[in-house]
N, C-alpha and C positions, 0 to 999 in steps of 0.2 A: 197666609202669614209669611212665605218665603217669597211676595215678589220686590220690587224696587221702591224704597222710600225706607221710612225709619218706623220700625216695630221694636216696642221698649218691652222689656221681659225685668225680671229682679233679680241683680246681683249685689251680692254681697261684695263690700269693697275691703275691710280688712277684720278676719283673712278669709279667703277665697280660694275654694277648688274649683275653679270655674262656673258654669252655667248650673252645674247640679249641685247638690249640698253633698254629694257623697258621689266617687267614683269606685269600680269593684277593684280589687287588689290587682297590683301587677302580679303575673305570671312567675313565679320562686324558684329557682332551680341551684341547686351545689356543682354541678360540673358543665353547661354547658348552655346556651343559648342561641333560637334564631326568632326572628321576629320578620316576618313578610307578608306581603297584600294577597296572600292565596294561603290556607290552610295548610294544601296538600305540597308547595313549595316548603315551606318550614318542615315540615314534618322528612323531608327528602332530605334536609340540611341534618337534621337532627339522626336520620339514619345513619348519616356518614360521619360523625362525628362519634357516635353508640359502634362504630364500625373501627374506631383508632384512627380515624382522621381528623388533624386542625382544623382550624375559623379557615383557614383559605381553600382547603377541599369543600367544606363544607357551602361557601361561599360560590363555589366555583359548581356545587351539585342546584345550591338555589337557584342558580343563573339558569343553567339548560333545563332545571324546572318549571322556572315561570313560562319561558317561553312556550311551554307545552299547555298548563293547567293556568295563564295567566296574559292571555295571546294577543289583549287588546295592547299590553304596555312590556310587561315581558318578552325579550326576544331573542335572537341571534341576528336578526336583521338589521339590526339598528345600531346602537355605541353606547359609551357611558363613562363613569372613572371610579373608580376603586381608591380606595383609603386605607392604608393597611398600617395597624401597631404590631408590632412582632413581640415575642416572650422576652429575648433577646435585647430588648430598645429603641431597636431600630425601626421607625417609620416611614413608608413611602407608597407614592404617586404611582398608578398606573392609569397613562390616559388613552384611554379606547374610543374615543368621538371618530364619530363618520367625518369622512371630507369630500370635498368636492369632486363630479368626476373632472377627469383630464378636459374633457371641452364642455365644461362649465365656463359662463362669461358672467360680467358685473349686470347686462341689461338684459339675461334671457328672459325674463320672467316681465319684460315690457311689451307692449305692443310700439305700432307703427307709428302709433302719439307719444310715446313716452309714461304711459299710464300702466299699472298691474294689472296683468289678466287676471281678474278673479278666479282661484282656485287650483291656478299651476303649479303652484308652489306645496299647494294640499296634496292633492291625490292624483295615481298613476305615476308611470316609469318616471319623466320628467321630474318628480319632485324628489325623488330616492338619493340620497349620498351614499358611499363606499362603506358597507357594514365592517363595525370593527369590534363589534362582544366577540364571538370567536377566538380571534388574537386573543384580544384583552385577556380573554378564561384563560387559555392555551400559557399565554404570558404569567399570570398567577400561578398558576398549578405548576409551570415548571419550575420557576423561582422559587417558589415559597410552601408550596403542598407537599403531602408524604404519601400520599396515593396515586395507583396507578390511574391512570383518564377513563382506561374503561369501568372501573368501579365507582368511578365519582359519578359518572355520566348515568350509567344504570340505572336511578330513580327514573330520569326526566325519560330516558327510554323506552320503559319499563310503561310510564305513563300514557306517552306518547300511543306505543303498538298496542296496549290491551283498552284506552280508554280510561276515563274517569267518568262517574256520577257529576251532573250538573248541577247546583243549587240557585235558588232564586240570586243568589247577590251575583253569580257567574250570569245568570241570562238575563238581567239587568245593563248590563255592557251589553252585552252580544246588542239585543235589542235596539242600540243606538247604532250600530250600524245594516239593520237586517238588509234595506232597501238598498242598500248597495252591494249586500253577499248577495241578493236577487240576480242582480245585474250581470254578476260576472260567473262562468259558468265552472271556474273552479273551485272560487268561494262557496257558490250554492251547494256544490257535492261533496264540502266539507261543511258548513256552520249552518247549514240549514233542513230541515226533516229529506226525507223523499218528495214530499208531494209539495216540498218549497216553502212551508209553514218555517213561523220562529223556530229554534229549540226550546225547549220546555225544562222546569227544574225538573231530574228525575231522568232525563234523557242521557246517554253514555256520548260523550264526544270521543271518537278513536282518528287519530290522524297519523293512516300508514307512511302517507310520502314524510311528514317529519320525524315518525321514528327511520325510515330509512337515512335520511340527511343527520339527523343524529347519531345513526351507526356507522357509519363512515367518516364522521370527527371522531367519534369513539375510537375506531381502528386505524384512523391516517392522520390522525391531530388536525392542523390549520390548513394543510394542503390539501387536505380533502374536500375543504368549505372555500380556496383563494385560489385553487386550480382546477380543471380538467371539467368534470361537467357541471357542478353546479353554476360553477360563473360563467357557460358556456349556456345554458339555459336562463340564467336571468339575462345576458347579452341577447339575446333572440329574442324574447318576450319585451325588452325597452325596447330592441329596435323595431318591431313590429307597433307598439302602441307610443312610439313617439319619444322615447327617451334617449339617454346618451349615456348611461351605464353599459361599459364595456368587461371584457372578462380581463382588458390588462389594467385595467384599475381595479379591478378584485386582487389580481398578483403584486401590483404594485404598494398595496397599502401596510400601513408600519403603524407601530403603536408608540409612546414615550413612557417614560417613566424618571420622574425625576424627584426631589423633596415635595412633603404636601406646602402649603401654602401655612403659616403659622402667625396667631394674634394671643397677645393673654386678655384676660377682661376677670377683677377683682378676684387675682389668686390662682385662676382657674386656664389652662392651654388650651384654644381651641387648634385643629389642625382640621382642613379643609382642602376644598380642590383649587390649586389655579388656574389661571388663562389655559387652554381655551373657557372653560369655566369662569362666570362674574361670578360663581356661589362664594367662595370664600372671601373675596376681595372685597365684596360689597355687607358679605354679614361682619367683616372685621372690621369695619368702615365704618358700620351703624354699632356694631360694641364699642369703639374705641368713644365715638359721640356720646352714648347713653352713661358708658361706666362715668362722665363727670354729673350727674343726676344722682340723688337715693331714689331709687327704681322703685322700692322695697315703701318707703316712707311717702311715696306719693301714693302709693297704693293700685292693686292691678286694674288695669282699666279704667280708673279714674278720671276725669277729663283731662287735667294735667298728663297723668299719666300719657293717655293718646297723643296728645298734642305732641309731647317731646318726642315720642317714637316716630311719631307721623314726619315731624321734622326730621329727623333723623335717618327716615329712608328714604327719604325725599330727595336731598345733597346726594345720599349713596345709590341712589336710582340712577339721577342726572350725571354721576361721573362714570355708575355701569356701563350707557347707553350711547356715551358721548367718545370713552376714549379705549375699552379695554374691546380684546380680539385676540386673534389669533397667534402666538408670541413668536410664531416661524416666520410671520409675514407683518407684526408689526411690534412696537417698542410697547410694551403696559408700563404707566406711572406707578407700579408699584410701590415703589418707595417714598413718595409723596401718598400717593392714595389711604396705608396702611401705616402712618407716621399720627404719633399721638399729638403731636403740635397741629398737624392738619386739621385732626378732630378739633383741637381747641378753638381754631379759628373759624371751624362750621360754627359749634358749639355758642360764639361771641354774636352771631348774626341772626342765631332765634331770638325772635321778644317774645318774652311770657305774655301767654293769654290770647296769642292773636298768629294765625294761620299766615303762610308764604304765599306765594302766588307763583305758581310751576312756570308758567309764563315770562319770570320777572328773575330766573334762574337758569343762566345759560354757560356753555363754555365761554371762557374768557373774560366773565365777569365775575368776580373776588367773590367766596373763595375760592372758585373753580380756574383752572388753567384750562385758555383755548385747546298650555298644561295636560301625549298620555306619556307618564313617565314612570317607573314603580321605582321603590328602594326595598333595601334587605338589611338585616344587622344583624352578626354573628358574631359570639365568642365562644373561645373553648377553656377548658377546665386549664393552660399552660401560661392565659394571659394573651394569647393571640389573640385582635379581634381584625375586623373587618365591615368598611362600611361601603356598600355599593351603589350608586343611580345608576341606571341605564335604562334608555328610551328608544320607541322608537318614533317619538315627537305625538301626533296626533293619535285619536281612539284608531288602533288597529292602522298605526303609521298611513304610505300611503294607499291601503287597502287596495293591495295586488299582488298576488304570488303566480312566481312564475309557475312554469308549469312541471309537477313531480319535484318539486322541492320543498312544498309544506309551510313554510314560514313568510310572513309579513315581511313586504319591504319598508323601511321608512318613510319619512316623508320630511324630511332633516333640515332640507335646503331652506325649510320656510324660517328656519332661524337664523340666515343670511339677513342682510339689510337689505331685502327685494328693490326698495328704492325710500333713500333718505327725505324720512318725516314721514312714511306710510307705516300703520301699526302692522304688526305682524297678527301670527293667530292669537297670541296671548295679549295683544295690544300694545306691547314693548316699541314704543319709534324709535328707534336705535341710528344710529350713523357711518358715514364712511370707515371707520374701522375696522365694522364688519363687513363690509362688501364683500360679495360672492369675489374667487378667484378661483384658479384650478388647484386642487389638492389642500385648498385649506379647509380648517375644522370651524364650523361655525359659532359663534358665542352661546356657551350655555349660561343655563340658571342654577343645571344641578347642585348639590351643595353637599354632598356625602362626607360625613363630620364625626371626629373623634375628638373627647374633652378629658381633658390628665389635672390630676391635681395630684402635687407632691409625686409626678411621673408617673402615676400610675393610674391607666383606665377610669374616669369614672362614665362616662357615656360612651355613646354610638345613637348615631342616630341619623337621620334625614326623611324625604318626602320626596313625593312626585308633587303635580301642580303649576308646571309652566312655570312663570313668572315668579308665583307665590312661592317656590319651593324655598326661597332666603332666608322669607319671613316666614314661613312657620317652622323653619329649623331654627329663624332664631327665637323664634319665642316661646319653642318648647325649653329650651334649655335657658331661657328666661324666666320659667314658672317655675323653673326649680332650683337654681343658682339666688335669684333676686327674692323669690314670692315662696321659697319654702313647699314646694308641690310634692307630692309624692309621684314615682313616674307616669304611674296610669291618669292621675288626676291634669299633670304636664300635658300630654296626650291627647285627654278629653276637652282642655279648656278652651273656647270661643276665642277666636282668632281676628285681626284686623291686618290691612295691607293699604300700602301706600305704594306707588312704582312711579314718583314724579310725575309720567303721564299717563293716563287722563287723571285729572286733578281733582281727585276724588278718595275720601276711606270707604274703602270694602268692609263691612261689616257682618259676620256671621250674625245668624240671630241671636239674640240677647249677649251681644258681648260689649255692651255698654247697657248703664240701666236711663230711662227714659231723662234722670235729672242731668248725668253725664252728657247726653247726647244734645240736649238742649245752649247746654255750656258750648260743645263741641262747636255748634252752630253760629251761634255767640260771637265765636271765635274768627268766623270767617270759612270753617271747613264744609265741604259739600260730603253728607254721607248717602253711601249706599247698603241697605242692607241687600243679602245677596243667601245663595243654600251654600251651606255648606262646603268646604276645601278640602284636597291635600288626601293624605294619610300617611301620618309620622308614624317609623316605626322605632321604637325606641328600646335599647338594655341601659340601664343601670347596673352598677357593679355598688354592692351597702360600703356606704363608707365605714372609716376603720372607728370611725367615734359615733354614737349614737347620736338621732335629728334631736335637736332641740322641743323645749317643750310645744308644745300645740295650743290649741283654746282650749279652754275649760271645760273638763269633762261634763256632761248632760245629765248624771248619773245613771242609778242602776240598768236603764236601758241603753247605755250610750252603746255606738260602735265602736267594735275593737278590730285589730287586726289593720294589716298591710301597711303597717312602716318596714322598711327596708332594716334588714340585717346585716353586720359588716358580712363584705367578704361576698355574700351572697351575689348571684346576677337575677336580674328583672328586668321581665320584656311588659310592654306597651304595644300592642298594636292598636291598631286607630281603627274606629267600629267605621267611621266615614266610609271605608271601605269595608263592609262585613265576612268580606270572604278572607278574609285575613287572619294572623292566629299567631301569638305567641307559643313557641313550642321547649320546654327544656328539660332538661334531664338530671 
């Protein structure tokens, strides 16, 4: 039932909690919240927060967590951006994206035709950009945390030297890459038994080389990860297997931090990531389109419904791919891109009832001018929240760790435009604005997202998922802005994506019912259904006035419980990934 074509399943069209008639209650807590794709990450946030530490300690303990208990997308090796609301007001940008090393070029990743080597850009030295979570944390915790480094760092240490218990949804991953932790003989004597078997649920993972590299950020902060030997040992090991990561492009590397990226859509402020990041640019691009729609009144998923979304990320696919980048190295159209008139003029060139042709929409013609990734979401009992991606691109980056330093390097570069009109790993064909250069940060998708109404926190949220991380951020908060969701129900609901190319709806199962899909067709669209996305991890904060009524009670047997209380925080994590766990207190 999950391979390629169209499988109809029954959805209710209004009102709709998704795919199931009932999801279980979000996660309730009075002081404090985190919500992340590994259990035992959450649970490290929530310790330091139960310890008198903010959303940003707490944020900053989830990070060196995952990478421990969470290794395929979790890391220190990799980059990401941070989203931060303060108690205070005040909002901002921390951007931690890998870049390029120093003798990175536009055609490394060509051969002698002009064509991509298959696989250069994936895995070993060669594919790795300049890791910046480190900084990034380092950067957080000074600014904005109230605990010392080595207290926050503790869990993930802690986790690291004694081990953790494995569960099937941990050796699930593992398993996607075994034949390659075979291959390499450092991987094998970490991820793999003695005798070279899988691990198994029930097995203890202990990895001493990363609590040691963990202990040594703990005691020396950034300098201890951007000098002396760890970047002295990862320069030995690319030069040995072929790469161009050096240790003064460890030293050399700097983080930014500037305002988040800001769109409103009916009432509500979303605040997101910019350039180097498309996440924000492009979900404000497809809100600013949708909000002229009743979203709400065409009903979710409805053919209609798809259609106008489908158009709608379609325009803000084609403008991601075609002109934003890196903003050190080149101009972004922001202020065209994220301008409500813009929208209006996509908005004038759908016709109802009848699909685009990706083909037949290019720069320079009207209106256009010539997925391993995890996320975290914390708040604390003061209003502080915090909302983080970071990745290290592919399962388990580019699965190679130097040697006695414990941790994945990336594989980053593949988000470069290896060569304009080739799909990347996520299938994105992107353009000369992202071309490789030295020291620049490659286009993401991430999209780490904060939504205020009347100023004040109502979500947090985002996704891993490559590509898709836009669209399932935005349509989580679609299911509950537009369609009335409750958060976990937002969370659990059947997802669709459009990315202008390849010229196709992605289709989770049953998130159209067989008559929608038919229409769809109708229409001129090509669907795919496909398994399951993403994992949105999501808090609510209860708003201050009670939800609106609902449908009609069922009587004496109906269900009760899990509507949101003011005031109250609510996590969502996304069963997609099962090892995950909203935790609060």
């Amino acid at each position: 039932m999950m391979g390629r074509g169209i499988v109809g399943g029954l959805v209710l069209l209004l009102p709709v909690t998704g795919a199931e008639a009932a999801s279980r209650p979000a996660v309730e807590a009075e002081h404090g919240m985190v919500v992340s794709s590994q259990r035992l990450a959450s649970e490290a946030g929530v310790e330091i927060l139960k310890a008198g530490g903010n959303a940003v300690d707490a944020a900053v303990a989830v990070g060196y967590a995952e990478a421990v208990v969470n290794p395929c997308c979790g890391n220190i090796g990799g980059g990401g951006f941070m989203v931060l609301h303060l108690a205070d007001g005040r909002d901002t940008f921390i951007n931690f994206r890998e870049t390029a090393p120093a003798a990175a070029g536009a055609n490394m990743y060509l051969d002698a035709q002009g064509n991509v080597v298959k696989g250069a850009s994936l895995f070993g030295y060669l594919a790795a950009g300049v890791p910046g979570t480190v900084l990034g944390l380092e950067t957080a915790l000074k600014e904005y945390g109230s605990l010392p480094r080595a207290r926050v760092m503790a869990p993930a240490i802690r986790l690291a030297r004694d081990g953790f218990v494995l569960t099937r949804a941990d050796t699930d991953i593992f398993d996607q890459r075994t034949d390659r932790f075979r291959a390499d003989p450092i991987l094998a004597a970490i991820f793999l038994r003695k005798d070279r078997t899988a691990l198994q649920p029930g097995d203890r993972l202990v990895q001493k080389d990363l609590a040691a590299t963990l202990d040594a950020i703990a005691k020396g902060g950034a300098d201890a990860f951007y000098k002396g030997r760890i970047p002295q040992a990862v320069e030995a090991a690319s030069r040995t297997h072929g790469g161009i990561l050096t240790a003064a492009d460890f030293a050399g590397y700097t983080v930014t931090e500037s305002a988040p990226l800001g769109c409103d859509y009916r009432g509500y402020h979303f605040l997101s990531a910019p350039p180097p990041s498309s996440g924000g640019v492009t979900m404000c691009e497809t809100l600013n389109i949708l909000e002229g729609y009743d979203m709400k009144a065409l009903g979710f998923h409805s053919a209609d419904a798809v259609h106008v979304m489908t158009e709608a990320m379609r325009h803000a696919y084609l403008d991601r791919n075609s002109y934003l980048g890196d903003p050190a190295f080149i101009t972004n159209p922001l202020d065209r891109l994220l301008s409500k008139d813009y929208a209006a003029q996509v908005r004038a060139t759908i016709p109802p009832g009848k699909a685009a042709v990706s083909q037949d929409l290019t720069p320079g013609v009207a209106p256009h001018e010539k997925m391993e990734t995890t996320h975290y979401s914390v708040v604390d009992q003061a209003g502080n929240a915090a909302s983080v991606t970071y990745t290290i691109n592919g399962l388990f980056g580019a699965v190679v760790i130097a040697d006695h330093t414990g941790f994945f390097l990336n594989d980053e570069m593949d988000d470069f435009t290896t060569k304009v009109g080739v799909p990347n790993l996520f299938g994105l064909v992107q353009g000369a604005a992202n071309a490789i250069a030295p020291g620049k940060r490659p286009l993401s998708s991430m999209s780490p997202t904060l939504v205020t109404k009347d100023g004040k926190i109502f979500l947090v949220l985002g996704s891993p998922g490559g590509s898709r991380i836009i669209t399932i951020t935005l349509e989580t908060a679609l299911n509950i802005i537009d369609y009335g969701m409750e958060p976990q129900e937002a969370v659990d609901a059947p997802r669709i994506h459009h990315q202008w190319l390849p010229d196709e709806i992605d289709l989770e199962p049953w998130s159209v019912s067989p008559d929608s899909a038919k229409l769809l067709t109708g229409m001129g669209y090509k669907l795919v259904l496909q398994t399951p996305w993403g994992a949105a991890e999501l808090i609510a904060i209860g708003p201050d006035k009670p939800a609106g009524t609902g449908p009609t009670s069922s009587g004496n047997d109906s269900s009760v419980g899990g509507k949101m209380r003011p005031g109250l925080r609510y996590g969502a994590n996304d069963d997609r990934r099962p090892a995950g766990a909203a935790v609060g207190y």
